[in-house]
N, C-alpha and C positions, 0 to 999 in steps of 0.2 A: 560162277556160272561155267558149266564144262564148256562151251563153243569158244570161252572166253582163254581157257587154261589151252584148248588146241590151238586156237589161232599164236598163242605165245609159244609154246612149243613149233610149229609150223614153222615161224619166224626162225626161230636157231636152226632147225634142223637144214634151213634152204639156205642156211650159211655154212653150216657144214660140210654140206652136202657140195656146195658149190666150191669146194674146195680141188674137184678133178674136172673143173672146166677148161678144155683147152682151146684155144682160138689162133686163128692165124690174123694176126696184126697187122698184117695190108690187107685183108678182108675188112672193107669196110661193116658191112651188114654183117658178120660176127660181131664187131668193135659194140653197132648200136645194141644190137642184140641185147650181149651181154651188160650194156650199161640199161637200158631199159629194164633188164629185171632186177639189177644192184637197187636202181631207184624204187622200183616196186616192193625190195624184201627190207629198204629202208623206210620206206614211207610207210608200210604196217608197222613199221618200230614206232615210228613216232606215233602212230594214232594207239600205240597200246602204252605210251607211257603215257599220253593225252587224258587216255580216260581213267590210269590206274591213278594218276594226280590233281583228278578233278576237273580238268581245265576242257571241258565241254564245247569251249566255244571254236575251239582247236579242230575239232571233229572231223564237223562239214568238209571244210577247205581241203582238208588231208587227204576224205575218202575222195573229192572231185578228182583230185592228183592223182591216186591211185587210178582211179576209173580211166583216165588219159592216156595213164604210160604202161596202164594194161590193151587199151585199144591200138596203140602206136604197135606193140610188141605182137599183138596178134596181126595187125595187117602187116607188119613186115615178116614174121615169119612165114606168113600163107605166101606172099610174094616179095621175093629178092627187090624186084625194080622200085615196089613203095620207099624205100633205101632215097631215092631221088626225089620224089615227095619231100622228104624230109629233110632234105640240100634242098630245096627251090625254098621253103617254109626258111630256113637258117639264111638264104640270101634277101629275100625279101626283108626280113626282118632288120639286116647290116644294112643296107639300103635304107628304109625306113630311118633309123636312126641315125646315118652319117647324112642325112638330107638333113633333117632336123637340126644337127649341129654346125651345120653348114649352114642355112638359113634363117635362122632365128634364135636371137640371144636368149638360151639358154644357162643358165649357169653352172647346171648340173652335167650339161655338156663341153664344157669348157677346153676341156684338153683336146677333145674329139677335133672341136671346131679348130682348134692354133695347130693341127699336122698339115706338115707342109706338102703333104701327096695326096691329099681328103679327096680332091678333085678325082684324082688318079682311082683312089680305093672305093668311089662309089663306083667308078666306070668299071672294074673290075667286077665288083659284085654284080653291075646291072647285064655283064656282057656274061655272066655265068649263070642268070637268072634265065636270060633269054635265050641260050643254049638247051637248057634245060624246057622250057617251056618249047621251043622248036621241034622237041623230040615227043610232049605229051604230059610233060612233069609240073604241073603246075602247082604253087602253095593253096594247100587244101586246110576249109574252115574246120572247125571243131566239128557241125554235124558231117559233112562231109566225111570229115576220119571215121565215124563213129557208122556211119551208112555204111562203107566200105566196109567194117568191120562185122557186118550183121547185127547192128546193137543200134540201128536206130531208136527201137522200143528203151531200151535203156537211155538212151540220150532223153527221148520227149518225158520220163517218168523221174530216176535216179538222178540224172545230171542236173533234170533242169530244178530238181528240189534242193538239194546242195547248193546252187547255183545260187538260192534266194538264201541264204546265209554267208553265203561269199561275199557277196553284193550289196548286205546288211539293210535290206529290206526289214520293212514293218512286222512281219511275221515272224522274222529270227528274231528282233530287239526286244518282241514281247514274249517270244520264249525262252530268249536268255534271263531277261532281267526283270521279270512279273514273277510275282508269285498273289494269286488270289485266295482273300480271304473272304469268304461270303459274295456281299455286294463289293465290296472293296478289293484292293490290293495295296502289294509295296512292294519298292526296287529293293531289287538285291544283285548282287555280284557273285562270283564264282559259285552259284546256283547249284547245289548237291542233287546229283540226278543217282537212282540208283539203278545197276550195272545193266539189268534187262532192258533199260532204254537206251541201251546201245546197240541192240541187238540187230537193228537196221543195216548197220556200219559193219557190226563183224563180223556177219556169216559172209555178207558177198564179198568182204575182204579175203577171207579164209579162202572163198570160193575159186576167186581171182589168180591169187598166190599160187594154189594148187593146180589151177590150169597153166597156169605160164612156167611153175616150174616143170608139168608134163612137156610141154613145148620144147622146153630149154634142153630138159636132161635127154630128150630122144634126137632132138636137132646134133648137140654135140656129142652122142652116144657115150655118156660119162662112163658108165657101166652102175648106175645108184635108180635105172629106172626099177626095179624091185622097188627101191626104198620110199620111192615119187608113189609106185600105186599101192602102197600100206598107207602113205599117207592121207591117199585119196580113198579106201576104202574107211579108216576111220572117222573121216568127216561123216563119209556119208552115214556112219553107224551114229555118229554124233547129231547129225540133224535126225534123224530118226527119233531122238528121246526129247524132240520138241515140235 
């Protein structure tokens, strides 16, 4: 499937390409920046070795991922200060989890709960939590991020379908593992799907990829934005023959 051979190509060429990014290291919001699109031109990796190896059930979960760390990268590109959003989100979360090992025997938390400054490192996070929220920075939910980002319509439609196979709802388990025959059926396992019913998953991944690396390569002025809108004109010659 052509959309299929572009989005693999896309993939290498945003590592190549990514190769005259330059950042400065005490800029925080460069740092996430560029780690939000690492993860974005990593996670189309994995959903294209997902589907070239069968493994279907893999999918969902990947594109949800994608969909996330492309909304994080576009609110923080549009504005610097969302950057703080995403420290208040990192603080609550330490917080979260150093109460937890502090409070209740956990076993999984173990080591967390026997530091002998636990006390000390919640007060830390919570006195940086509350700085942060002082100024207007609060930890924002998933639609939240996703509102911000202009993509609520994306949120109530793409995330929340992915979502019922993350979740492993009734509706993914009899799409994974049904296969009907007449009036009947039977379980089956790593279920061979053929490639155009992927097709959900790869255009807006290509889509995705392609918009954030426009982002990326004009943000740090690599000098490859020629090479960003060939890529972006091919696509769209590529959705055109479908």
């Amino acid at each position: 499937m052509e959309i299929f051979r572009y989005l693999k190509n896309l993939h290498d060429e945003c590592i190549r390409l990514s190769q005259n990014i330059r950042l400065d290291h005490k800029h925080p919001r460069q740092l996430y920046l560029v780690g939000l699109y690492g993860t974005l031109i990593e996670l189309s990796g994995c959903l294209i070795r997902l589907i070239e190896r069968n493994l279907g059930t893999g999918v969902p979960p990947i594109f949800r991922s994608i969909l996330e760390a492309y909304v994080e990268l576009k609110n923080l590109h549009a504005k610097a200060d969302y950057g703080y959003h995403m420290e208040a989100i990192f603080e609550y979360q330490w917080i979260k989890i150093l109460k937890e090992a502090k409070n209740k025997p956990n076993p999984y938390l173990k080591d967390l709960s026997q530091l002998e400054d636990l006390d000390a490192e919640i007060k830390r996070h919570e006195t940086q939590l509350a700085k942060l929220k002082d100024k207007g920075y609060v930890p924002l939910n998933v639609y939240e991020r996703f509102d911000r980002a202009g993509m609520a319509d994306e949120y109530r439609s793409f995330y929340s379908y992915v979502s019922n196979y993350v979740h492993c709802n009734i509706q993914a388990l009899v799409d994974r593992h049904t296969e009907i025959h007449g009036n009947d059926f039977s379980i089956i396992y790593y279920k061979e799907e053929p490639l155009a019913s992927y097709l959900a998953y790869i255009d807006p991944t290509a889509a995705l990829l392609v918009d954030a690396s426009m982002k990326i390569h004009k943000f740090f002025n690599t000098g490859y934005w020629g090479d960003v809108e060939k890529l972006s004109k091919n696509l769209g010659e590529v959705r055109s023959r479908y």
